[in-house]
BAKOL-511395 format. One record per residue (C-alpha): x, y, z. Coordinates in nm, 3 decimals, always signed. Each point is the difference from the previous one (the first is absolute). Example, Ala and Ser with C-alpha at 12.3 -4.5 7.8 and 13.67 -1.06 7.14 Angstrom:
# BAKOL-511395
        x        y        z
   +1.230   -0.450   +0.780
   +0.137   +0.344   -0.066
***
This chain:
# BAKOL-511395
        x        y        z
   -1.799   -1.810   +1.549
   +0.304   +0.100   -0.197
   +0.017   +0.044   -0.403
   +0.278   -0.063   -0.237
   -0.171   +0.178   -0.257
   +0.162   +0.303   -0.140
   -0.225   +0.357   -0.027
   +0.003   +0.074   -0.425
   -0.070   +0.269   -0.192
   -0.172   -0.041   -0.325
   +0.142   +0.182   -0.294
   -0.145   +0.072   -0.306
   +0.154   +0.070   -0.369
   -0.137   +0.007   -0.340
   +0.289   -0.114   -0.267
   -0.003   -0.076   -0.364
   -0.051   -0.373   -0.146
   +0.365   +0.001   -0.104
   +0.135   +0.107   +0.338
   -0.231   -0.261   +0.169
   +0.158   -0.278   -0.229
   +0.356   +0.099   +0.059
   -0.104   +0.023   +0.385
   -0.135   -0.377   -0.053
   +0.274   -0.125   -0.213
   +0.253   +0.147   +0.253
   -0.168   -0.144   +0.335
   -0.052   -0.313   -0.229
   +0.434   -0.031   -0.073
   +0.049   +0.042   +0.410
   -0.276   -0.227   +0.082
   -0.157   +0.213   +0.173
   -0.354   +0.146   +0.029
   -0.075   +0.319   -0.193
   -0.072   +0.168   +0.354
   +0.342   -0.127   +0.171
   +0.161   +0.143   -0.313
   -0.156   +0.350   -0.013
   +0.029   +0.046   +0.397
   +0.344   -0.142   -0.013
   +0.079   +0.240   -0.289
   -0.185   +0.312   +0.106
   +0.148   -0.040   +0.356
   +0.371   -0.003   -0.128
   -0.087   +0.287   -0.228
   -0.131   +0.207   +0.316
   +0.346   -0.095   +0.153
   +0.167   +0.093   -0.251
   -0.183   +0.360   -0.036
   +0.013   +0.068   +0.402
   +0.476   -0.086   +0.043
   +0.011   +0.212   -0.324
   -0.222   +0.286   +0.178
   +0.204   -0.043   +0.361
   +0.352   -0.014   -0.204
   -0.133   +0.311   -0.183
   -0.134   +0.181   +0.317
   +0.324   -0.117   +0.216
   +0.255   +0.149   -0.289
   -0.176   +0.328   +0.045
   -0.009   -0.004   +0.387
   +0.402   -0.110   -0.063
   +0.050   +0.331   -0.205
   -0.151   +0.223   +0.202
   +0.222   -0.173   +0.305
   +0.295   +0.038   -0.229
   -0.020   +0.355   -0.073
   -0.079   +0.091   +0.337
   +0.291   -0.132   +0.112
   +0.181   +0.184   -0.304
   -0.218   +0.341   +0.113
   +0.075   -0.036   +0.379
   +0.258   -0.226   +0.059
   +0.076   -0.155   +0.360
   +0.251   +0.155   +0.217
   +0.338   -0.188   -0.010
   +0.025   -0.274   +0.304
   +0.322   +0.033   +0.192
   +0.081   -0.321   -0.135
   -0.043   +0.077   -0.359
   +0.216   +0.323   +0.081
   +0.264   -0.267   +0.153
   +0.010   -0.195   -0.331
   +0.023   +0.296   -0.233
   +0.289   +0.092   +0.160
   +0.159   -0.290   -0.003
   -0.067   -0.025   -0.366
   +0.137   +0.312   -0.046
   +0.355   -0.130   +0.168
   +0.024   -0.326   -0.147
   -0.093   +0.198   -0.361
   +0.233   +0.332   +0.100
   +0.304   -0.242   +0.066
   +0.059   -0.191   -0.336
***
């Protein structure tokens, strides 16, 4: 027999009176339940937190690519040679 029912997790938080009632009066303005609102919200936030992490870690992994490159750059291709030289003509000639 097959279930539609989702596995959960319970979580836990003690908050202040005044955090609870803005947490109620918010959920309240998006008719919503208190517990759609705070998952909802607290799932965006974790979104949020892990594409700034990966932007941060990728623009690292980028700079260390970059300098590399800058350290130990790649041999010219025969066809790069080709268009420098060409350049070099077209630029030489005016």
């Amino acid at each position: 027999m097959g279930s539609n029912i989702k596995s959960t997790a319970r979580l836990e938080a003690r908050i202040s009176k005044e955090l609870h009632a803005t947490l109620k009066h918010a959920a309240m303005l998006q008719n919503r339940t208190m517990t759609d609102f705070i998952v909802s919200a607290v799932q965006e936030a974790a979104q949020r937190a892990i594409e700034q992490s990966e932007i941060l870690r990728l623009s690292l992994a980028d700079q260390e690519l970059f300098a590399q490159a800058i350290l130990s750059p790649p041999k010219a291709t025969d066809a790069l040679n080709r268009a420098f030289n060409h350049h070099h003509k077209m630029v030489s000639s005016e």
